[in-house]
VMD Tcl script that draws the C-alpha trace (Angstrom):
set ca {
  {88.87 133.28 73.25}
  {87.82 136.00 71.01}
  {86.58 135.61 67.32}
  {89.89 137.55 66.22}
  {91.93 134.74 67.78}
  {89.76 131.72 66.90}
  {90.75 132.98 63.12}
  {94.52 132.78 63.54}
  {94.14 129.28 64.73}
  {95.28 126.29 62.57}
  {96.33 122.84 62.59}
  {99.80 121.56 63.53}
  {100.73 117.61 63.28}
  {104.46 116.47 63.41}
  {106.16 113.09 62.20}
  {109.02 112.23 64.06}
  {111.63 110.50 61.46}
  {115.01 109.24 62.20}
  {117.97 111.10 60.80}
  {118.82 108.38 58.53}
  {115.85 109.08 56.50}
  {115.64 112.78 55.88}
  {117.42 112.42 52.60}
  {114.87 109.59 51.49}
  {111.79 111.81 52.67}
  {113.16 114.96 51.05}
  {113.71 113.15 47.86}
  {110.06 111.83 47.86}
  {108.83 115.33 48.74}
  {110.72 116.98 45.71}
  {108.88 114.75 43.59}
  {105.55 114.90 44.88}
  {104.75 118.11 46.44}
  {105.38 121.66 45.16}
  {108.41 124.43 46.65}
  {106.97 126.99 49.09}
  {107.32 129.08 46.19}
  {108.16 131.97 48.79}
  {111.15 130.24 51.05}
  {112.06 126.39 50.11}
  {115.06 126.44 52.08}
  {116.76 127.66 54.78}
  {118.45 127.92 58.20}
  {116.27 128.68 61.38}
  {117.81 130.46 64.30}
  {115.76 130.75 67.45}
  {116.47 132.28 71.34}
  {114.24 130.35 73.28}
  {112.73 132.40 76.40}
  {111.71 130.72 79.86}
  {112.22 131.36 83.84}
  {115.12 130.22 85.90}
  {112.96 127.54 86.70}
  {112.48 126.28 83.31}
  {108.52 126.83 83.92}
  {108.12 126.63 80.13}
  {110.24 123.78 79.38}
  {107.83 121.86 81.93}
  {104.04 122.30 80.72}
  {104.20 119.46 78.75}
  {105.43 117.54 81.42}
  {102.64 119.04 83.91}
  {99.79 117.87 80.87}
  {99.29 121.76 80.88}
  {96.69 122.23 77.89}
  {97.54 125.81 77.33}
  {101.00 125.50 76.18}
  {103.52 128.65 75.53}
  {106.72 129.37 73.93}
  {108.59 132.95 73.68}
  {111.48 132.72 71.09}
  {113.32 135.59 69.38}
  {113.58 134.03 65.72}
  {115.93 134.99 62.37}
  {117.11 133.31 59.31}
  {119.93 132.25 57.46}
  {120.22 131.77 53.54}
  {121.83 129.48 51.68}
  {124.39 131.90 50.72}
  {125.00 132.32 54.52}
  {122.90 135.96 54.09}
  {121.40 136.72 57.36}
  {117.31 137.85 57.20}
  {117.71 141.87 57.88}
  {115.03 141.33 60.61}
  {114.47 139.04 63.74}
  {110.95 138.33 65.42}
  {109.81 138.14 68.49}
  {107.24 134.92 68.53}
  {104.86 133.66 71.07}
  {103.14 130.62 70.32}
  {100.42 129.58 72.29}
  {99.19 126.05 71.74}
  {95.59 124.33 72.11}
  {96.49 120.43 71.83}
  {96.94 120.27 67.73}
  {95.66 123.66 67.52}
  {98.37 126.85 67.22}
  {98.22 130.26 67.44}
  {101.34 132.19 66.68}
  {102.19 136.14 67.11}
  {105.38 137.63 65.31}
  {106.42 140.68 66.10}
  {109.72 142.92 64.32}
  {112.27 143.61 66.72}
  {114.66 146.03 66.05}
  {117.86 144.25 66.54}
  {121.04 144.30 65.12}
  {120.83 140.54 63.50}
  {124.11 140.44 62.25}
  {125.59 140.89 66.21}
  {122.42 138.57 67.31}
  {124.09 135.87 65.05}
  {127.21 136.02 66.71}
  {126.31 136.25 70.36}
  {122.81 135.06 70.44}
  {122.25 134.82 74.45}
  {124.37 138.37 75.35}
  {122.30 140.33 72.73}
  {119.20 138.96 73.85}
  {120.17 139.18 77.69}
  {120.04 143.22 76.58}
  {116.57 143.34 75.02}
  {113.80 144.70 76.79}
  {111.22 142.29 76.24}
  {108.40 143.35 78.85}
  {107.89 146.21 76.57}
  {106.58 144.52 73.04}
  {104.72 141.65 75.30}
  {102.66 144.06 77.87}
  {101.73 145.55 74.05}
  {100.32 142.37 73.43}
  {98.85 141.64 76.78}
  {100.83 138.48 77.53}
  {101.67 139.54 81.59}
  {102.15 136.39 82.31}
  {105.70 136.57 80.83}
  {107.70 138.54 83.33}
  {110.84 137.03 84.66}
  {111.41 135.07 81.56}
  {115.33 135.40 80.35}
  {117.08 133.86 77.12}
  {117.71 130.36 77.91}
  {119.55 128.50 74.72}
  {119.95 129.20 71.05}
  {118.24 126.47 68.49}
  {118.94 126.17 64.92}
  {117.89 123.83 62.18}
  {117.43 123.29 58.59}
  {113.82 123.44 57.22}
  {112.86 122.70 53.50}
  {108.79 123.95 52.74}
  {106.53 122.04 50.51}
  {102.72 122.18 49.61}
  {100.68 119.09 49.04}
  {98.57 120.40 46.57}
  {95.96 117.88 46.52}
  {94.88 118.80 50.26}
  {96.40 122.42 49.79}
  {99.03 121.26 53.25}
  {101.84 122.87 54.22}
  {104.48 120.50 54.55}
  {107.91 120.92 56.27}
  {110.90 119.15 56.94}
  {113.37 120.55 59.96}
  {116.80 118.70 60.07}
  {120.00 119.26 62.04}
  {118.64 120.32 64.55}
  {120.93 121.57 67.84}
  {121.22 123.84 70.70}
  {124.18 126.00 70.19}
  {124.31 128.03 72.38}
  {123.19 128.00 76.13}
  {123.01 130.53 78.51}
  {125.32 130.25 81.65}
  {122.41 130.97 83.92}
  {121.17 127.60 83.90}
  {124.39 125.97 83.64}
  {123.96 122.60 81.83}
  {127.49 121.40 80.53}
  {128.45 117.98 79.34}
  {126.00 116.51 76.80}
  {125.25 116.83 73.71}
  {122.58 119.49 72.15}
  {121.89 117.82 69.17}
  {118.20 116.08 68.58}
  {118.39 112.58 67.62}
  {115.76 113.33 65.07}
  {114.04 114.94 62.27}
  {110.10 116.00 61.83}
  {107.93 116.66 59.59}
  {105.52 119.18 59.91}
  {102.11 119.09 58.57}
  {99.24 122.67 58.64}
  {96.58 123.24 57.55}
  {92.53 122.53 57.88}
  {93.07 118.73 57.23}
  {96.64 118.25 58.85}
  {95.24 115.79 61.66}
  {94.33 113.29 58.99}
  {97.27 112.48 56.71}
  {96.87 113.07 52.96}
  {97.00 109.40 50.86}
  {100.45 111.70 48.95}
  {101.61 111.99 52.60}
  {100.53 108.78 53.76}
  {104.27 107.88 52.70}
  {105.90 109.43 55.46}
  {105.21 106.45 57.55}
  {107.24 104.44 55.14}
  {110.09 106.40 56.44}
  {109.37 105.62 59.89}
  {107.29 108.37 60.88}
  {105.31 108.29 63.49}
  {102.74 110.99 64.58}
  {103.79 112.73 67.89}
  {104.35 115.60 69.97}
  {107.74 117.45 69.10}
  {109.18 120.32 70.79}
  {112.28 121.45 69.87}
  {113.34 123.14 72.82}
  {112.45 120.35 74.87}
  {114.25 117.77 73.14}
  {117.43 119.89 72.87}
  {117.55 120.81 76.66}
  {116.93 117.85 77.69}
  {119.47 115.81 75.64}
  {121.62 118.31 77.44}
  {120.43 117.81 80.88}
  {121.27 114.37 79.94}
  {118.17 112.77 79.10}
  {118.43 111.17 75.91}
  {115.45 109.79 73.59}
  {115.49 107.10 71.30}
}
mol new
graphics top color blue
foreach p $ca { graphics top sphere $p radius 0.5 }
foreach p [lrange $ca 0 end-1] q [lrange $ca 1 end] { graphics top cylinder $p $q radius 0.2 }
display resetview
């Protein structure tokens, strides 16, 4: 790996909570941690990328340490404002380690929002990842649509990054793969921890066990797909 890409590196941990306690957790947060003073709130939208085979979805599955994601990402304000930009993202992961590229697409975000899959289904993607030297993506198509809420904090006694992502759902999903019958919704919440000291929880953070987290693996995508496929989690 070269020096350039050791820097981008940091720290990811995630708490799994149950839905019931987001409002508990969020309360505590307000009171104890500081706003991203940039973006405290807002709604994530995400195309997630894989093959027909679902080659993606299945490296964690196949304990594959080297661990990639291709999503085409925007944003929705509270005022139901769309971001005037969407970003291509590939996130390549190194156990708790990340290392995430964004590049601007141009994309008409307003027609993206309404017809997430067919818009993407028409966007050339081989041409911004060769750029990048990720090969290994060819084939890939849009797969399903993921959005959630996410409120940003900082723990300013460990200077964390602390984020809380809530109703989350797959809503839309491509006919391609045809999975029909279940629900997309994720049975639960997470909390997000980055930064330097993110594998050891703050004593301020400590708390979020009180809410029932628990430190573990959480992919979005996975859980979504695969409450659709019909494999539920607790």
């Amino acid at each position: 790996m070269s020096s350039k890409a050791s820097k981008g590196l940091r720290h990811e941990v995630k708490y799994i909570i149950p839905r019931s306690k987001v409002d508990m957790c969020r309360s505590y947060l307000d009171h104890h941690c500081a706003y991203d003073p940039a973006f405290y709130e807002n709604t994530i939208k995400s195309v997630y990328f894989d093959t027909l085979s679902l080659s993606l979805l299945r490296q964690k599955e196949n304990s594959i340490y080297y661990k990639y994601k291709v999503r085409l990402r925007w944003y929705e304000e509270k005022d139901g404002s769309l971001s005037p930009n969407a970003w291509l993202e590939i996130k390549t992961k190194f156990g708790t380690r990340t290392l995430k590229k964004r590049i601007k697409i141009d994309i008409d975000v307003q027609k993206l929002d309404r017809d997430p899959i067919g818009t993407a289904e028409k966007l050339n993607l081989s041409d911004y990842l060769e750029d990048e030297g990720h090969l290994e993506f060819h084939g890939i198509l849009p797969v399903c649509c993921i959005q959630y809420k996410r409120c940003r904090y900082i723990d300013m006694m460990e200077g964390l990054r602390v984020s809380v992502d809530y109703d989350i759902e797959a809503t839309h999903i491509s006919d391609v793969i045809a999975l029909k019958g279940y629900s997309g919704a994720a049975p639960t919440a997470v909390v997000e921890v980055k930064g330097s000291g993110a594998q050891t929880l703050s004593r301020l953070l400590y708390k979020i066990t009180d809410f029932g987290g628990r430190k573990n693996s959480f992919s979005k995508y996975e859980i979504c797909l695969k409450n659709i496929m019909g494999v539920t989690y607790e």
